[in-house]
SERO-611382 format. One record per residue (C-alpha): residue in one letter; x, y, z; residue number from 1. Coordinates in steps of 0.2 Angstrom, whole numbers, plus 5000, padded with zeros to 4 digits. Layout:
+-------+------+------+------+--------+
: torza :    X :    Y :    Z : tidren :
+-------+------+------+------+--------+
:     A :    X :    Y :    Z :    NUM :
...
+-------+------+------+------+--------+
END
This chain:
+-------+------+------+------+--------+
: torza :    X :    Y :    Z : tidren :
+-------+------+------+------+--------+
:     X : 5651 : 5527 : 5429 :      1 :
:     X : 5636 : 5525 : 5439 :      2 :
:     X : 5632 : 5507 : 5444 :      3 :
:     X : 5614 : 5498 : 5441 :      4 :
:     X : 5610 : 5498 : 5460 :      5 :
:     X : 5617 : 5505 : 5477 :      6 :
:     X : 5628 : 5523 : 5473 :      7 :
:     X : 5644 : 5527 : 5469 :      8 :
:     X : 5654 : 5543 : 5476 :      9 :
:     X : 5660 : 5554 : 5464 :     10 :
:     X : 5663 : 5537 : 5455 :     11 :
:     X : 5668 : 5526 : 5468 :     12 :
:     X : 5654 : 5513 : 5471 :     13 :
:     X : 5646 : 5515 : 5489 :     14 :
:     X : 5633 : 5504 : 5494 :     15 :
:     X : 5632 : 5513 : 5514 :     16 :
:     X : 5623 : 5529 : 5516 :     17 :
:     X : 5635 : 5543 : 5522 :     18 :
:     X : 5632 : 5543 : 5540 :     19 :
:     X : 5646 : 5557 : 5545 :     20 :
:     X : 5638 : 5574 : 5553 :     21 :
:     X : 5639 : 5586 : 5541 :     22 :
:     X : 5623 : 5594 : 5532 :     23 :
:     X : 5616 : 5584 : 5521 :     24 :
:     X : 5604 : 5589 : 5504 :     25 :
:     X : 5597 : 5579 : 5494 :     26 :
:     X : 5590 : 5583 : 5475 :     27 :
:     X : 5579 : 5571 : 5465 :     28 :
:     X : 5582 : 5572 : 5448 :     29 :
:     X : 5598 : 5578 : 5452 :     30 :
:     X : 5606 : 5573 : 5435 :     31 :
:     X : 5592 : 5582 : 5425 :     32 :
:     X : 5592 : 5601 : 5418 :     33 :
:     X : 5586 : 5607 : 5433 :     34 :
:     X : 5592 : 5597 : 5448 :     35 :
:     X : 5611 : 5597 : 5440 :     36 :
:     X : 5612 : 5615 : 5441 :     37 :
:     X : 5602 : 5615 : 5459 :     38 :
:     X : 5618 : 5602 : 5463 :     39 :
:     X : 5633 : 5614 : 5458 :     40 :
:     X : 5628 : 5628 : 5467 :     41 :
:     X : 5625 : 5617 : 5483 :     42 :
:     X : 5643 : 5610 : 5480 :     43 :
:     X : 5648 : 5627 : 5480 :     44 :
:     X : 5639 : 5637 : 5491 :     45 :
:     X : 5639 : 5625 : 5505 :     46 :
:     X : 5655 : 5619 : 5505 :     47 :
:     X : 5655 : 5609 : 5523 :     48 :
:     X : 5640 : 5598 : 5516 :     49 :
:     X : 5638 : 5583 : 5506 :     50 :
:     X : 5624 : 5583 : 5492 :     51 :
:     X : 5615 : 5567 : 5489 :     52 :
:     X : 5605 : 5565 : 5471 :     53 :
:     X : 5593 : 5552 : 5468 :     54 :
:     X : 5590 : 5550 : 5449 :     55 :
:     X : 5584 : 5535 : 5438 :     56 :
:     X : 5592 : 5542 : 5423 :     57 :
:     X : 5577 : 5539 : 5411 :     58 :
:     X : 5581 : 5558 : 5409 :     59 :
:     X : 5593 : 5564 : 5419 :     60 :
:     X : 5613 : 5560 : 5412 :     61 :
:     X : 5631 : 5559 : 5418 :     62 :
:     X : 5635 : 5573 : 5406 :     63 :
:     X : 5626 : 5584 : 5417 :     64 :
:     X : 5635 : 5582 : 5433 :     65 :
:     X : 5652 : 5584 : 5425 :     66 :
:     X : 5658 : 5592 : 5440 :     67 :
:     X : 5656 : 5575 : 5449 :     68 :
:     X : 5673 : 5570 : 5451 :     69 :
:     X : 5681 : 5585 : 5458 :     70 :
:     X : 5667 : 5585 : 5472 :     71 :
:     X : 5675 : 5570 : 5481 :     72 :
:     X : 5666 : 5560 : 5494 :     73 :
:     X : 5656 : 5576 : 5495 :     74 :
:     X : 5644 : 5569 : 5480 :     75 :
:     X : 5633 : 5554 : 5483 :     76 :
:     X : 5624 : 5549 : 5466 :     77 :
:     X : 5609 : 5534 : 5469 :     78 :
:     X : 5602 : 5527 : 5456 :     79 :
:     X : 5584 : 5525 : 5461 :     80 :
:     X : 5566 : 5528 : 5457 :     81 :
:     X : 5554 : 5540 : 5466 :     82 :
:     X : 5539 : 5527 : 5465 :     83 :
:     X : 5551 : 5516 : 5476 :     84 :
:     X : 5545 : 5521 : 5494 :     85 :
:     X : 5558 : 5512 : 5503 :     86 :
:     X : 5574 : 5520 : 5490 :     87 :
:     X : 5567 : 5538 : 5491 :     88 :
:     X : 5567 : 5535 : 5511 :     89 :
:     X : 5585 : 5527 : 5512 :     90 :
:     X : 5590 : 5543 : 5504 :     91 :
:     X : 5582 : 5554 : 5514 :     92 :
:     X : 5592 : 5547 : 5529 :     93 :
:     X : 5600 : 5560 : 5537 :     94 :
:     X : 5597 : 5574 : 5526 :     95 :
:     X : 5592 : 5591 : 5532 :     96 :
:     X : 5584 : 5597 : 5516 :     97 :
:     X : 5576 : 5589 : 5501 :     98 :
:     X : 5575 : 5598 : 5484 :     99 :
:     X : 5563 : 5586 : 5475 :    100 :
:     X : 5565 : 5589 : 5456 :    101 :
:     X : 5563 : 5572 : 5447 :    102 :
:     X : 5545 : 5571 : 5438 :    103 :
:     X : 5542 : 5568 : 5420 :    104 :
:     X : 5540 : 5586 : 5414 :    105 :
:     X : 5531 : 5593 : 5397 :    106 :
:     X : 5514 : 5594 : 5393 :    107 :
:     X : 5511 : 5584 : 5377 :    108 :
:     X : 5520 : 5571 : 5385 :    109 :
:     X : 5505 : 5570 : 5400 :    110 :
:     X : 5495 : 5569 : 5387 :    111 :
:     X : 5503 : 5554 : 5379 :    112 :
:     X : 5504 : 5548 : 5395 :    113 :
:     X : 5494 : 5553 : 5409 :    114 :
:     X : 5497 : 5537 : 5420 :    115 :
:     X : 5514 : 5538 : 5421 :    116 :
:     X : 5513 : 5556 : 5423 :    117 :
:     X : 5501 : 5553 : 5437 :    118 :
:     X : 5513 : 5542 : 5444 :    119 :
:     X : 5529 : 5551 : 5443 :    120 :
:     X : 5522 : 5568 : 5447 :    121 :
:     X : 5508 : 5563 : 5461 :    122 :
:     X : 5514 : 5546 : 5468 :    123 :
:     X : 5534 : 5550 : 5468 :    124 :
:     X : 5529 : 5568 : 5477 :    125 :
:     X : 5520 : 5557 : 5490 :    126 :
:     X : 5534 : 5547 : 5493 :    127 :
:     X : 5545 : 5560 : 5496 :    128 :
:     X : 5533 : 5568 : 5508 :    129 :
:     X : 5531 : 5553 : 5518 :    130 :
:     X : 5551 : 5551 : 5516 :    131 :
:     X : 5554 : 5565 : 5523 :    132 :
:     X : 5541 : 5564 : 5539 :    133 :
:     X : 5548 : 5548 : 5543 :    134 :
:     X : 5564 : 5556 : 5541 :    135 :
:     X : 5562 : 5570 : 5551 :    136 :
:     X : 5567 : 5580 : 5536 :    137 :
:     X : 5568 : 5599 : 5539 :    138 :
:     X : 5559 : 5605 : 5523 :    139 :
:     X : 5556 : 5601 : 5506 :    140 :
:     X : 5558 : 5611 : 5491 :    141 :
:     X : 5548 : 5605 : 5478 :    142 :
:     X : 5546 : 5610 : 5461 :    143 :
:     X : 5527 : 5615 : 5454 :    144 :
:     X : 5522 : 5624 : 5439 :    145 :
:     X : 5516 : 5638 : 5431 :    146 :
:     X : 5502 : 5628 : 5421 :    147 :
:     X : 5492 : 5625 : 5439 :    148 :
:     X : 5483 : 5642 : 5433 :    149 :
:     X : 5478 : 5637 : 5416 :    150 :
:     X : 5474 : 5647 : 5402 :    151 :
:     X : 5463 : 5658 : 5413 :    152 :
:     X : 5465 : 5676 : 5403 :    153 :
:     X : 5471 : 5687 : 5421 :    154 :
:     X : 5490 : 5693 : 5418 :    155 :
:     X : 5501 : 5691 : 5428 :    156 :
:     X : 5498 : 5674 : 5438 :    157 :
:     X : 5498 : 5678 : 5455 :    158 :
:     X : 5497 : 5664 : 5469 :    159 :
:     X : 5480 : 5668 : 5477 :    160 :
:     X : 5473 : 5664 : 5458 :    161 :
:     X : 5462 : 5647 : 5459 :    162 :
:     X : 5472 : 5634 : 5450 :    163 :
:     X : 5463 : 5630 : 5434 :    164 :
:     X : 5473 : 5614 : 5425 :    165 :
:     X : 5469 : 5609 : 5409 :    166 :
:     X : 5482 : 5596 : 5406 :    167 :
:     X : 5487 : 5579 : 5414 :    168 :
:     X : 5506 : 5588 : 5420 :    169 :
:     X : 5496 : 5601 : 5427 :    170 :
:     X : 5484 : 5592 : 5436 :    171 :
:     X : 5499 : 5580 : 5443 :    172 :
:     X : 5508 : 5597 : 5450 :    173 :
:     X : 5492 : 5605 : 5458 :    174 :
:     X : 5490 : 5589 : 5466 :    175 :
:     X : 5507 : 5588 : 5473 :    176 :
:     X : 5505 : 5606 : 5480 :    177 :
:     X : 5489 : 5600 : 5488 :    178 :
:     X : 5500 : 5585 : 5495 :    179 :
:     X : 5513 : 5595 : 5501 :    180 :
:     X : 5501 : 5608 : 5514 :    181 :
:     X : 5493 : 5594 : 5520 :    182 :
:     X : 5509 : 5587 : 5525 :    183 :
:     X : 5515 : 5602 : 5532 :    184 :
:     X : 5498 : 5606 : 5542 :    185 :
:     X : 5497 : 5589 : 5548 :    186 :
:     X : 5514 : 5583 : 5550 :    187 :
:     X : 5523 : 5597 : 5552 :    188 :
:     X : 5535 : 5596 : 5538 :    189 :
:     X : 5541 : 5611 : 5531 :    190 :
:     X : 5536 : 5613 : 5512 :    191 :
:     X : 5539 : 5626 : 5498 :    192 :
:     X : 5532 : 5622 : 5484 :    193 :
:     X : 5539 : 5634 : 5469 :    194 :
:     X : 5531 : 5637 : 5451 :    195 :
:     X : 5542 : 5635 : 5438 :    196 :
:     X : 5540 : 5648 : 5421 :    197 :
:     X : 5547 : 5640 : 5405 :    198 :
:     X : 5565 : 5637 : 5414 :    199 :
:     X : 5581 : 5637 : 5400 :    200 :
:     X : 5597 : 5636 : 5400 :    201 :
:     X : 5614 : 5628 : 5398 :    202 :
:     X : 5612 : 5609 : 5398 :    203 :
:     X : 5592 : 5605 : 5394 :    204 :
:     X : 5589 : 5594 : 5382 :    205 :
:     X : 5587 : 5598 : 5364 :    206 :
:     X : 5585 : 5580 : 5358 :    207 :
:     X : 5570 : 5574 : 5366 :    208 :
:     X : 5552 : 5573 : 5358 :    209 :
:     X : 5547 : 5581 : 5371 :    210 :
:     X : 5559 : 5596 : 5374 :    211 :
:     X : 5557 : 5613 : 5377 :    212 :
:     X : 5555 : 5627 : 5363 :    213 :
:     X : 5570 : 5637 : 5367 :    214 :
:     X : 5584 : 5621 : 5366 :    215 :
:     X : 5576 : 5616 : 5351 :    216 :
:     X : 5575 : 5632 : 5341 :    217 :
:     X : 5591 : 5637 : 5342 :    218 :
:     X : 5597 : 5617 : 5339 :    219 :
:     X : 5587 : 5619 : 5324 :    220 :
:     X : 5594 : 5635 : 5318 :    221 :
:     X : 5611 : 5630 : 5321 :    222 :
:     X : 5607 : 5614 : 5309 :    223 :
:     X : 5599 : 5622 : 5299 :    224 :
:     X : 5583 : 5614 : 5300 :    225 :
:     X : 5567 : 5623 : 5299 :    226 :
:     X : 5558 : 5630 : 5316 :    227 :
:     X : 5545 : 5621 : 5320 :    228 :
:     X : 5531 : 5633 : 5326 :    229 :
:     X : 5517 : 5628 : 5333 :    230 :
:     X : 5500 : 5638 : 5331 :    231 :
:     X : 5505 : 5654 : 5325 :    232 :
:     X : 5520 : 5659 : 5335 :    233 :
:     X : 5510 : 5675 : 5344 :    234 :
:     X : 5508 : 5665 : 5362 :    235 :
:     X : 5520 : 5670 : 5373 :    236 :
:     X : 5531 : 5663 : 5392 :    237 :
:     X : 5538 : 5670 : 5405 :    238 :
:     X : 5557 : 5663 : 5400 :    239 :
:     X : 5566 : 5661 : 5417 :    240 :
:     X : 5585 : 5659 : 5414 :    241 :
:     X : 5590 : 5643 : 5426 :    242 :
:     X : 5600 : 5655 : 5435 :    243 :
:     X : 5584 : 5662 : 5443 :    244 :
:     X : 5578 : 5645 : 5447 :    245 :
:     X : 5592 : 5640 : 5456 :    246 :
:     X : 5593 : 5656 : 5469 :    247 :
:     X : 5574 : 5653 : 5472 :    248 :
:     X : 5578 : 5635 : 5477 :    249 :
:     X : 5591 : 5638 : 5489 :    250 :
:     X : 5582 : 5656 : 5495 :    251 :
:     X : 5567 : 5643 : 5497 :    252 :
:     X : 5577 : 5630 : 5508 :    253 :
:     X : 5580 : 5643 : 5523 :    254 :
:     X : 5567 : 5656 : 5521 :    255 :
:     X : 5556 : 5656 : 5539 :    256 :
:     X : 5539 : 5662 : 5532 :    257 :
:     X : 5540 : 5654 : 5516 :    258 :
:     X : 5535 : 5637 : 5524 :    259 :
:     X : 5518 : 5629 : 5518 :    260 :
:     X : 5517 : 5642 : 5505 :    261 :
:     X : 5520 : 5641 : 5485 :    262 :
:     X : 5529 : 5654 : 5473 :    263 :
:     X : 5529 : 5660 : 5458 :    264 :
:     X : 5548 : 5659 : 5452 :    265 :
:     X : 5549 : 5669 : 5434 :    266 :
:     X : 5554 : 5686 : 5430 :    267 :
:     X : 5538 : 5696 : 5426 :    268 :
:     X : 5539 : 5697 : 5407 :    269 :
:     X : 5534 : 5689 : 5393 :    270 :
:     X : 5544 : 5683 : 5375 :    271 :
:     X : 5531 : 5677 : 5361 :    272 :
:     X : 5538 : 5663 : 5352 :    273 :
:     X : 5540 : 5677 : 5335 :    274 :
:     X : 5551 : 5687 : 5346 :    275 :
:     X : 5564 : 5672 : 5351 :    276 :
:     X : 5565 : 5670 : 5334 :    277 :
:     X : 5570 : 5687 : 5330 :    278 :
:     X : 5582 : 5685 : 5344 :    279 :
:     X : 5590 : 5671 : 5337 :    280 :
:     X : 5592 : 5678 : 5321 :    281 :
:     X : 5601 : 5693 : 5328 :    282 :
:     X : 5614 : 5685 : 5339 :    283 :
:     X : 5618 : 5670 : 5324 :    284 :
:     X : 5619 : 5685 : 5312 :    285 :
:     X : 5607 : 5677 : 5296 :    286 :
:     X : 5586 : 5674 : 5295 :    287 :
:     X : 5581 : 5654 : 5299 :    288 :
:     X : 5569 : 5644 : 5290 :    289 :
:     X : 5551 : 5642 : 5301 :    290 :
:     X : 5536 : 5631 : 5294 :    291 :
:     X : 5519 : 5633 : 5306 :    292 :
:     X : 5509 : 5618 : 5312 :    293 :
:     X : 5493 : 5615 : 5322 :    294 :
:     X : 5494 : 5622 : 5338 :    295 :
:     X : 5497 : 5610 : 5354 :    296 :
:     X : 5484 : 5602 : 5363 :    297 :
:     X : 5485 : 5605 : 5382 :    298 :
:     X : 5494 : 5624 : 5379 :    299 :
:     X : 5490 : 5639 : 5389 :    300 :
:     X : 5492 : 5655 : 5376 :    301 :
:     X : 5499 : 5665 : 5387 :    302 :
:     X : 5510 : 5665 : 5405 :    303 :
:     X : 5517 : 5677 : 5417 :    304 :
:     X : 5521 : 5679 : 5432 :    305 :
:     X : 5520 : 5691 : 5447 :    306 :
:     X : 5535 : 5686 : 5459 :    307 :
:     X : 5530 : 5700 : 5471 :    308 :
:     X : 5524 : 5685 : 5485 :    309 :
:     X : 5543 : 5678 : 5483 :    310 :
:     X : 5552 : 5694 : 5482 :    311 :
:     X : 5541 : 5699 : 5500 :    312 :
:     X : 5544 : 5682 : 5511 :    313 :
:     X : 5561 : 5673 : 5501 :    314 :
:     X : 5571 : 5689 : 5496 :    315 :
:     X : 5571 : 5682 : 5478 :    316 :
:     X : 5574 : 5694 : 5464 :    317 :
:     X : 5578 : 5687 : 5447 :    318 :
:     X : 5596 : 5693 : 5441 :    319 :
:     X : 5598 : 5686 : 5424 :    320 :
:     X : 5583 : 5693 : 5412 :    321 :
:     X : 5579 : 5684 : 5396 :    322 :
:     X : 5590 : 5691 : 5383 :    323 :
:     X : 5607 : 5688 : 5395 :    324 :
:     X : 5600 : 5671 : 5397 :    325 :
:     X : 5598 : 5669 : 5381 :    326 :
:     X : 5612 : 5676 : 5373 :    327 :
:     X : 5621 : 5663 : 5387 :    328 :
:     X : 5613 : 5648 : 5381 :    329 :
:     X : 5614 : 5651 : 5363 :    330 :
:     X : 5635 : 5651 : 5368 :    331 :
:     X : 5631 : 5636 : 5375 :    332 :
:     X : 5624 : 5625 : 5362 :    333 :
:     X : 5636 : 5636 : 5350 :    334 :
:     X : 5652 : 5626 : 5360 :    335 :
:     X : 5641 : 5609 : 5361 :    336 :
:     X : 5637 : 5609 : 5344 :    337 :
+-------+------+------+------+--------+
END
């Protein structure tokens, strides 16, 4: 159970801050769809070092760290907010890399929202900068998008393309990246700011108002409810399997040359929304019911991205394409269900 204040370790209440001297990560948003699965591997892959998460669970959920118990004293969960200064710096005590991943994600939902977007996205990035100067954090790995560049018509996105927002969420994330090279320029904190492409997988929400096209499709279908397509199906992502996402992060976390910089993390192809579809049908083995409505305010038609710049200074490769991914997270939510 995670207490209303202080932090409990792998469910044993804590109020202290874990002053031993092993390595110490910390992930915002750890109990999100990201941040959980950012989390796992750490516990895994770095198995001398604790990893802290900071989450207010407006969001984020106990379901998602259901490895919590089997991570011992190793697992530090804090119940905070990232527009609380003095919490984000208390967790940042003694850690040698910060993933920050909490923000309020989706484009309509800036749109509904644009001051709590602005400060989630802007002020909470901030904080966690700052945190981590006064810190003397090593680097932070903070997560961007692709809707920075817009719906400008170049394919693929590349990095040294002028960032173009045309939503609230989009300008909350160029902002942050602006942010984070002035804090590395002037403070000498070592930032990689990564641009995330339509991310899917096991554990995102399909519930949510807000949630992404790919959880809630095939929610739908396995409902039997109609697909709800927006505009006329034909615009088209960069899909990027979680997977991806999480070997970017850590590739992000130790890479000399990739401080100060930020990255496209995708796979360099697109899916129209038509072709997930056809997808869907294929692996649940029967044609779903679709209506169309009005197209979204705030949408970019098209992205893709051209991972070349993290390929050359982190070494990152995507390893999962779409349709594994898919076919992955379609199991998923078929054993959820």
């Amino acid at each position: 159970m995670v207490l209303p204040d202080g932090y409990f370790v792998a469910g044993c209440y804590n109020r202290g801050v874990n002053s031993g001297t092993r390595s110490v990560f910390v992930v915002t948003g750890g109990a999100g769809f990201i941040g959980s699965h950012v989390v796992e591997r750490l516990l895994r892959d770095q198995p001398g070092a604790t990893v802290r998460v900071l989450d207010d669970f407006s969001t984020g959920s106990e379901a998602n760290l259901p490895f919590a118990a089997a991570a011992g004293n190793r697992l530090e969960i804090v119940r905070g907010d990232i527009r609380d200064l003095d919490t984000v710096e208390r967790v940042a005590t003694g850690a040698s890399v910060i993933f920050h991943q909490a923000a309020l994600r989706s484009v309509p939902r800036s749109v509904d929202d644009p001051l709590g977007t602005n400060a989630r996205n802007v002020t909470g990035t901030l904080h966690v900068l700052e945190a981590a100067r006064r810190q003397r954090v090593r680097r932070v790995v903070y997560a961007s998008s692709s809707s920075v560049y817009g719906d400008r018509p170049e394919l693929p996105k590349r990095e040294d393309q002028p960032p173009a927002p045309i939503s609230p969420y989009a300008v909350s994330k160029a902002a942050g990246e602006q942010y984070a090279r002035v804090w590395t320029q002037l403070y000498g904190v070592e930032t990689v700011g990564l641009r995330y492409f339509n991310v899917f997988g096991p554990r995102q929400d399909p519930a949510s108002e807000y949630a992404a096209v790919i959880p809630r499709f095939i929610l739908w279908a396995l409902h039997g409810t109609p697909l709800e397509v927006h505009g006329d199906g034909e615009q088209s992502r960069d899909f990027t399997y979680i997977d991806n996402v999480v070997d970017a992060n850590l590739a992000a976390a130790s890479a000399p040359a990739a401080a100060g910089e930020a990255f496209n993390v995708g796979c360099g192809n697109r899916v129209s929304l038509l072709e997930i579809i056809g997808r869907l049908e294929k692996i649940l083995g029967h044609p779903v019911a679709r209506r169309h409505t009005p197209a979204r305010a705030g949408d970019v038609p098209h992205t893709q991205a051209d991972v070349s710049k993290a390929e050359k200074l982190m070494g990152y490769v995507p390893q999962v394409d779409f349709d594994e991914g898919f076919r992955r997270t379609v199991d998923y939510f078929r054993r959820s269900a």
